[in-house]
C-alpha positions as CSV (number, residue, x, y, z in Angstrom):
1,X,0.0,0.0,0.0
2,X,1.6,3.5,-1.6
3,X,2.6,5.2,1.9
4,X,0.1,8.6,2.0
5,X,1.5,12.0,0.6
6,X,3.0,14.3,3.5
7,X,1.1,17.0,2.1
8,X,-2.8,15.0,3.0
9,X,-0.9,14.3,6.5
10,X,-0.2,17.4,7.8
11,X,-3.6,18.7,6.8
12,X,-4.5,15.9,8.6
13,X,-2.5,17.3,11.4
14,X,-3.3,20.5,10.7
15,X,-7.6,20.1,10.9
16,X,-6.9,18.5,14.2
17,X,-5.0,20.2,15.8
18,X,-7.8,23.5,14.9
19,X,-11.0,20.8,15.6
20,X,-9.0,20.2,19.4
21,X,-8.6,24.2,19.7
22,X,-12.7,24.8,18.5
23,X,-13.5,22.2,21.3
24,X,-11.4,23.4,23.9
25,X,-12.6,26.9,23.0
26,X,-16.5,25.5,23.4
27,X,-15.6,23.8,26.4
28,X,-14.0,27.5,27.6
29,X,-17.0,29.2,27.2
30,X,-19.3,26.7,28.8
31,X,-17.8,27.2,31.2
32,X,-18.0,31.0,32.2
33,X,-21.6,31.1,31.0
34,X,-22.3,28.5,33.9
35,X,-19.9,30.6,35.9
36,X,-21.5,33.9,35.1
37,X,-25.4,33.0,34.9
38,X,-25.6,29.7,37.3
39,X,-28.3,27.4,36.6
40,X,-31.2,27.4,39.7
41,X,-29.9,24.8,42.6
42,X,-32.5,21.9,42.6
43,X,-35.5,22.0,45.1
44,X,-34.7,18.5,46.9
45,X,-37.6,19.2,49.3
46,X,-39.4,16.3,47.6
47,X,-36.9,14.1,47.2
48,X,-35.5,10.6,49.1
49,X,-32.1,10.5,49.2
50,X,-30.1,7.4,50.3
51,X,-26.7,7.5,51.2
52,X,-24.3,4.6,51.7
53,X,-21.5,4.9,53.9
54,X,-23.4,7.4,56.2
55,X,-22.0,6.7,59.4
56,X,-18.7,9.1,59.5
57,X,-17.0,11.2,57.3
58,X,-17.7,12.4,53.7
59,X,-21.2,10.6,53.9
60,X,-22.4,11.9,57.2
61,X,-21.7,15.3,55.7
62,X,-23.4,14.7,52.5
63,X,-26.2,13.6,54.6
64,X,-26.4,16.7,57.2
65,X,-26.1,18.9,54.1
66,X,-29.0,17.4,51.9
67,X,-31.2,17.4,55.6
68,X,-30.8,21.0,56.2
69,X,-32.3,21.6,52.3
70,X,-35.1,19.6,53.4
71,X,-34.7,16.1,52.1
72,X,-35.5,12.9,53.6
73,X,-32.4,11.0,54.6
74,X,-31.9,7.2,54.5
75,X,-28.4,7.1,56.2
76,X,-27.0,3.2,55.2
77,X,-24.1,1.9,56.5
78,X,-22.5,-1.1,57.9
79,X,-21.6,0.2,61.1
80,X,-25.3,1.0,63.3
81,X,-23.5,3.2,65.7
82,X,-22.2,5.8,63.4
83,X,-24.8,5.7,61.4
84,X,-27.1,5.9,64.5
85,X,-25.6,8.9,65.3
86,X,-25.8,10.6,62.3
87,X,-29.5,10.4,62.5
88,X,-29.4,12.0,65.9
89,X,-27.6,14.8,64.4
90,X,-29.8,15.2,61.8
91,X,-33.2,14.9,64.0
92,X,-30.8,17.5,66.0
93,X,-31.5,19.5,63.6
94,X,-35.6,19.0,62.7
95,X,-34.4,17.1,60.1
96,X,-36.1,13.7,58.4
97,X,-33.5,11.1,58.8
98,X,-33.6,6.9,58.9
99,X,-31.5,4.3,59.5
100,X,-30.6,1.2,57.4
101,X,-27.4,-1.2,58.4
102,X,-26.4,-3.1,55.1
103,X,-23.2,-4.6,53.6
104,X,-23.2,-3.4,49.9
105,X,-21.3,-5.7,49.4
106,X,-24.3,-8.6,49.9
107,X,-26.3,-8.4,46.8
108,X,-29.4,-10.4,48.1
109,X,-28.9,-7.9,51.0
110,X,-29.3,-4.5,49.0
111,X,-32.3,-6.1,47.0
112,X,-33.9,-6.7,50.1
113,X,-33.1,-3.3,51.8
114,X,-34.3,-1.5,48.5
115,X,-37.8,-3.2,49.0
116,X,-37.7,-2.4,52.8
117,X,-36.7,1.2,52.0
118,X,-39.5,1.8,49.3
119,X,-42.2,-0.1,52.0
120,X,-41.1,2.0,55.4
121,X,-39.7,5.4,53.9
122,X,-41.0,5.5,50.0
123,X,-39.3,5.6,46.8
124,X,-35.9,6.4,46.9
125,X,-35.0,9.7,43.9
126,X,-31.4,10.4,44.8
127,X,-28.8,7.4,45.0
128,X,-25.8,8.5,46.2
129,X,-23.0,5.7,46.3
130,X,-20.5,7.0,48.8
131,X,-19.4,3.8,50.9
132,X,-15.8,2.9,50.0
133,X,-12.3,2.0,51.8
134,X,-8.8,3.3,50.8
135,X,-6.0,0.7,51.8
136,X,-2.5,2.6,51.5
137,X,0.4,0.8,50.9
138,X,2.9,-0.7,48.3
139,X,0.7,-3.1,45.9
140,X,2.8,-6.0,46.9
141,X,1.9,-5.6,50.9
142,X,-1.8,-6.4,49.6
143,X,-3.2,-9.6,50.6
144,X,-5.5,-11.4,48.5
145,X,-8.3,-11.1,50.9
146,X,-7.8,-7.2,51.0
147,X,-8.0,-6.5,47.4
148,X,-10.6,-8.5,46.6
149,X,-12.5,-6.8,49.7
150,X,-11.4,-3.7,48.2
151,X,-13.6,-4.6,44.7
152,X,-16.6,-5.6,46.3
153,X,-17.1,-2.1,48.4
154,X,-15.7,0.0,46.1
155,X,-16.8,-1.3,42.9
156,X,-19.5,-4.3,43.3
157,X,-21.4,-2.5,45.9
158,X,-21.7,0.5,43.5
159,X,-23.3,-2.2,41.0
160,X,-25.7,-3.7,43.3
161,X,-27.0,-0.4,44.9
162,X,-27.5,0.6,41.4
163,X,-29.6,-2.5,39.7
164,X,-31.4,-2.3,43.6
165,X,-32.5,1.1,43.1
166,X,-32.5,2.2,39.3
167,X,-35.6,0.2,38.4
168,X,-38.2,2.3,40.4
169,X,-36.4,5.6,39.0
170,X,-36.9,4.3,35.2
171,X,-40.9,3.2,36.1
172,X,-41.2,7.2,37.5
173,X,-38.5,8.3,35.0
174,X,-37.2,10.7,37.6
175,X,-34.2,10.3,39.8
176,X,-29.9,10.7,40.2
177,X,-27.6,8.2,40.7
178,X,-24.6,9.5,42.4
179,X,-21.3,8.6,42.4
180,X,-17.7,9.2,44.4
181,X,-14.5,9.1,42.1
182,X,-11.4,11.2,43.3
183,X,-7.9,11.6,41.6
184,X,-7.6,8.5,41.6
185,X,-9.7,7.6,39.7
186,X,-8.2,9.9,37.0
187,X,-4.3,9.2,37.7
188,X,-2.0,6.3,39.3
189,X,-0.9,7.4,42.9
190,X,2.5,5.4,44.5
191,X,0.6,3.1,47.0
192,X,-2.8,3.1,46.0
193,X,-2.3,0.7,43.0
194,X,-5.8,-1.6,44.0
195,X,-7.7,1.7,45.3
196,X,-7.1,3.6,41.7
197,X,-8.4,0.5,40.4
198,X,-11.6,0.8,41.8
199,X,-11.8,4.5,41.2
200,X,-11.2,4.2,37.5
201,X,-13.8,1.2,37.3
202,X,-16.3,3.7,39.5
203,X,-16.0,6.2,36.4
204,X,-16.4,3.9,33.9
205,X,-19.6,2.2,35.5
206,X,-20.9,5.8,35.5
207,X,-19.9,7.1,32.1
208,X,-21.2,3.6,30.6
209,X,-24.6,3.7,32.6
210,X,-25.1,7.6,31.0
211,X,-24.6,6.2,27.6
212,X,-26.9,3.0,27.8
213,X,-29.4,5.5,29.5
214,X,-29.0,7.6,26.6
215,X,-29.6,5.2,24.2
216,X,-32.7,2.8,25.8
217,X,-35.4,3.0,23.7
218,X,-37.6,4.3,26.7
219,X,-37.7,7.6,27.8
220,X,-35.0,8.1,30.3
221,X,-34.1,12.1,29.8
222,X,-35.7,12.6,33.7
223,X,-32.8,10.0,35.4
224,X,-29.4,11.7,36.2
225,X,-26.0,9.8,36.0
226,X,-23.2,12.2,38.2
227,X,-19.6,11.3,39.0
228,X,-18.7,13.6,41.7
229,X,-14.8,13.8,41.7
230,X,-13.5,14.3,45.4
231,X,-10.8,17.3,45.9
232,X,-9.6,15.2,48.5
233,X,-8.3,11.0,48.4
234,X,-10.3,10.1,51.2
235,X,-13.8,7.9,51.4
């Protein structure tokens, strides 16, 4: 096959390299429009909004945050006393807050807490995946049982909570699946060889589940796929 002339390859180049700049350019100006005219925050008065991994940390915050706009909070986590006790703070504060204990990690389990869920509290309309673990340390120091503990919270229990609690959103076609991603999830970090793993595999669940929701046949335009990247590697 005759090798192509340089001339067609550097227009190739060239139209590239100009169709990257037009892009980058739209991109640009996206972004100070949303930055100069922001788009209404969402009323989440109405809404139910689970949270897994509720008992400490990022979660509880999420949770005490979405409260004070006047959400219902199903707080999940594996741990009852933490979790307990961020339902006290958030009944602290008037708030409407309930407690689940489930290992996402137990598929049979999430199926059933979704149904107990949708019977005690009602249908869940904001999914926010937030349970995960971040093991530090050289990938070789990982045991077996670690890693593959690591998948199942970080990764499979993102899978089960969403074929749990995507159905009902599609029936209503209304609702947000949530997810937690960090830099790790977009670069390799020195001692977090497993844990990127997972973040990268979090992203690609998401991105993938936006495009087959994109694409089903039904009308799926009112359910929201988010990857929230955190400013900080910590779960």
């Amino acid at each position: 096959m005759a090798e192509e002339p340089q001339i067609i390859t550097a227009l190739r180049i060239f139209f590239e390299i100009i169709w990257t700049i037009l892009r980058v350019d739209v991109e640009i100006i996206k972004t100070v429009f949303r930055f100069l005219i922001p788009p209404e925050p969402k009323d989440v008065n109405d809404d139910i909004i689970l949270i897994t991994g509720a008992g400490h940390g990022m979660g509880r915050e999420v949770a005490l945050r979405f409260a004070r706009l006047g959400a219902k909070i199903v707080c999940v986590d594996i741990n009852p006393k933490g979790n307990d006790e961020t339902v006290a703070m958030i009944k602290q504060e008037k708030g409407q807050a309930y407690a689940y204990v489930c290992d996402v990690t137990d598929r049979a389990a999430v199926l059933a807490l979704a149904e107990k869920v949708e019977r005690e509290v009602g249908v869940v309309t904001i999914l926010i995946n937030n349970a995960g673990i971040m093991p530090c340390k050289p990938v070789l120091k990982h045991t077996e049982k670690e890693i593959r503990t690591l998948m199942d919270i970080n990764v499979n229990g993102n899978l089960w909570m969403i074929q749990a609690f995507l159905p009902a959103m599609l029936e209503r076609n209304y609702g947000h699946i949530v997810a937690m991603s960090s830099m790790a999830g977009k670069m390799g970090l020195r001692n977090l060889v497993p844990y990127c793993g997972t973040k990268y595999a979090v992203r690609g669940i998401m991105e993938s589940l936006a495009v087959e929701l994109h694409e089903d046949p039904r009308d799926t335009n009112g359910v929201c796929i988010i990857i929230h990247i955190k400013d900080q590697l910590r779960s």
